[in-house]
C-alpha positions, 0 to 999 in steps of 0.5 A: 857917269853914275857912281856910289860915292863916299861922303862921310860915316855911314854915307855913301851916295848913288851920283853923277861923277866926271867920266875917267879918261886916260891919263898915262900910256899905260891906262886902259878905260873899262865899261863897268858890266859887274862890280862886287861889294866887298866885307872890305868896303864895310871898314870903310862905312864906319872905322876906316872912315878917317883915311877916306875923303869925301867924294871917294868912288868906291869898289875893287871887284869888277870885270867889264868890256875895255873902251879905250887904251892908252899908246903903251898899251899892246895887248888889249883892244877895244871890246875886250872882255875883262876882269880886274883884280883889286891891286894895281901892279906893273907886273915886273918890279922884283915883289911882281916876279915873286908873286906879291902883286900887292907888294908892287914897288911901281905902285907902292905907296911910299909917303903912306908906308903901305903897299901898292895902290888898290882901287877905290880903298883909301888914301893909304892906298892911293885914293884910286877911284874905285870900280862901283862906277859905270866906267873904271880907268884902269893904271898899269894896263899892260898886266893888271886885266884878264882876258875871259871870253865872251859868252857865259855871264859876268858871275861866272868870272867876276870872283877872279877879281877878289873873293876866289884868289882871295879865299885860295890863298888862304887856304895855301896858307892855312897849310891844311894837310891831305884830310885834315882840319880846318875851321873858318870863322866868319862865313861871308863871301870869302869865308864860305869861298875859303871852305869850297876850296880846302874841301877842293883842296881835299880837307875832310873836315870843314867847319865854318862858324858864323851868327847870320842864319843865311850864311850858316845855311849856305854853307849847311848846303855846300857839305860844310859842318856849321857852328853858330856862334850866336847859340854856342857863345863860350862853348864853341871851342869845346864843340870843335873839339868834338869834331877834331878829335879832341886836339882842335883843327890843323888850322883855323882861317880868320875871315872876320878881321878888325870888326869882330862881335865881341870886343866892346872896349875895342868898338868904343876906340872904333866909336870914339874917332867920330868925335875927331876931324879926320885928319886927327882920327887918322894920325891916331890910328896910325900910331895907336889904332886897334882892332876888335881881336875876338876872332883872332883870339878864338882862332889861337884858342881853337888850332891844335899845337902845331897848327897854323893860322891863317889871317885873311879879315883885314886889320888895321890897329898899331897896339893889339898889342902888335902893329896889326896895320902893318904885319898886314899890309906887308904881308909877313909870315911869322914863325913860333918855334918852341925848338926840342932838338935840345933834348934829342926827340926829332929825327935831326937829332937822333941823327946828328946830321941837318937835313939839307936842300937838293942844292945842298943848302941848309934847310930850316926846320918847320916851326911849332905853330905858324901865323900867316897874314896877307894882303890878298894876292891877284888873281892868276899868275904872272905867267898867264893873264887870260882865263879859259 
């Protein structure tokens, strides 16, 4: 079969690679009829170059028609129509029942300290060939693929593989409240999904930023107050400001992640791993790897007190000074608390009294400004595994 495969920085290749076959009860054999390119993938080009091999398939977004299944699989037949999300999980380990597909402990990858496996994105994940291929064998069948019916073309179910749970979980993160703010740095394609769906989710002010002329375009187009950062440079936080009240957005979602413009010190680190094997490069960027943080920082720069932050780009530095590699990959949810019970200012105070569950519990009190991290989360709910 035909397949893009990797073979080094900036070197991927169109070419033929062995058919996969089943390899265990649980796999199923897709024929590939549609398969998105991720932003992820372009880490992979260049700066997550030392954790791939050569001759690596790539590619985590695709739907296709199952051919083959393996005998524990009882749910899917041959010529089923399905979509895959992008994180192999079984479905009923303790992280699957809570939610955290990408947390999966059948899957996870223990000997790299990462999470579950994904398709076609690294060694630290797996080195599962990925789905930018004629045909995908799929592990752990028996939950990963969704049903959708036939008819109605790929692209009206292929972003349930990544970019539409993707951009819906960071917007349940950024905890955007009914009208409020949000600004979206970085307005590929889930960064412009991420501002469809907080205006769905019933934001009223939706302001996305971006340097590419097309994408401020597409999103001009969908109702979206667009900056571009390319014109504006150092005065994009006093435009927002304008937009928001003065007080800056209820929350910024960072849809740029590692690569971001503006870090030249960090992009020579990036620049400076071509000059060492593989092998090296990678044991260093697992202990002192780093991110180009601008996005970071202007998203801390531009979130009201209070606000939260919501990080969707993917990061993979260990010195930022914070191991951004794994508060990422576990997917951590951190709490700033500046606490003013002290001084009697919350009603818990003025109260005496600590307010408590229906059960009768404890309650913790919200925290000052949250930043939310995560390892994007598949695609439906473990309760349904079929799309209408």
């Amino acid at each position: 079969m035909k397949a893009a495969v990797w073979h080094g920085r900036r070197d991927v290749r169109v070419e033929e690679v062995p058919d996969p076959r089943i390899e265990a009860p649980n796999d199923a054999i897709v024929r590939v009829t549609s398969s998105g390119l991720c932003g992820s993938d372009l880490h992979l080009y260049e700066v997550l170059a030392p954790f791939m091999q050569e001759g690596d398939v790539l590619g985590h977004e695709p739907m296709g028609v199952v051919e083959e299944v393996g005998a524990g699989i009882t749910d899917l037949t041959p010529g089923d129509r399905v979509v895959m999300p992008f994180q192999i999980a079984c479905g009923h380990c303790v992280m699957c029942e809570d939610g955290l597909q990408t947390q999966c402990e059948t899957t996870q990858q223990r000997d790299q300290g990462m999470g579950a496996a994904l398709f076609g994105y690294t060694h630290l994940y797996g080195g599962i060939p990925g789905a930018q291929a004629e045909y995908l064998r799929v592990p752990e069948a028996q939950y990963g693929p969704i049903k959708v019916p036939a008819g109605p073309p790929d692209d009206r179910f292929v972003y349930l593989s990544d970019v539409l749970p993707t951009a819906w979980q960071a917007v349940e993160y950024a905890a955007i409240p009914p009208g409020g703010s949000v600004v979206v740095l970085g307005l590929g394609p889930i960064g412009d999904m991420c501002c469809r769906v907080a205006r769905l989710h019933g934001a009223s002010t939706v302001i996305g930023v971006d340097l590419v002329p097309e994408r401020l375009e597409r999103a001009r187009l969908t109702g979206v107050d667009v900056i571009d950062l390319a014109s504006m440079g150092d005065d994009v936080v006093d435009a927002v400001r304008q937009m928001t009240g003065g007080r800056g957005p209820d929350a910024v979602i960072d849809a740029v992640g590692m690569e971001a413009h503006g870090a030249p010190v960090a992009k020579l680190g990036h620049q400076m791993t071509r000059l060492l094997p593989n092998n090296v490069a990678a044991s260093m960027m697992q202990r002192v790897g780093m991110d180009r943080l601008a996005a970071f920082y202007l998203a801390i720069e531009l979130v009201r007190r209070g606000g939260t932050i919501s990080l969707i780009g993917v990061y993979g530095g260990m010195t930022d000074p914070l191991p951004m590699m794994t508060l990422f990959d576990k997917q951590i949810q951190l709490g700033w608390d500046r606490r003013t019970c002290a001084g009697g200012s919350t009603p818990c105070c003025r109260s005496r009294s600590i307010p408590q569950t229906p059960s009768g519990s404890t309650r913790s009190r919200p925290t000052t400004c949250r930043s939310r991290m995560h390892r994007r989360p598949t695609t439906c709910s473990r309760r349904s595994r079929t799309a209408a």
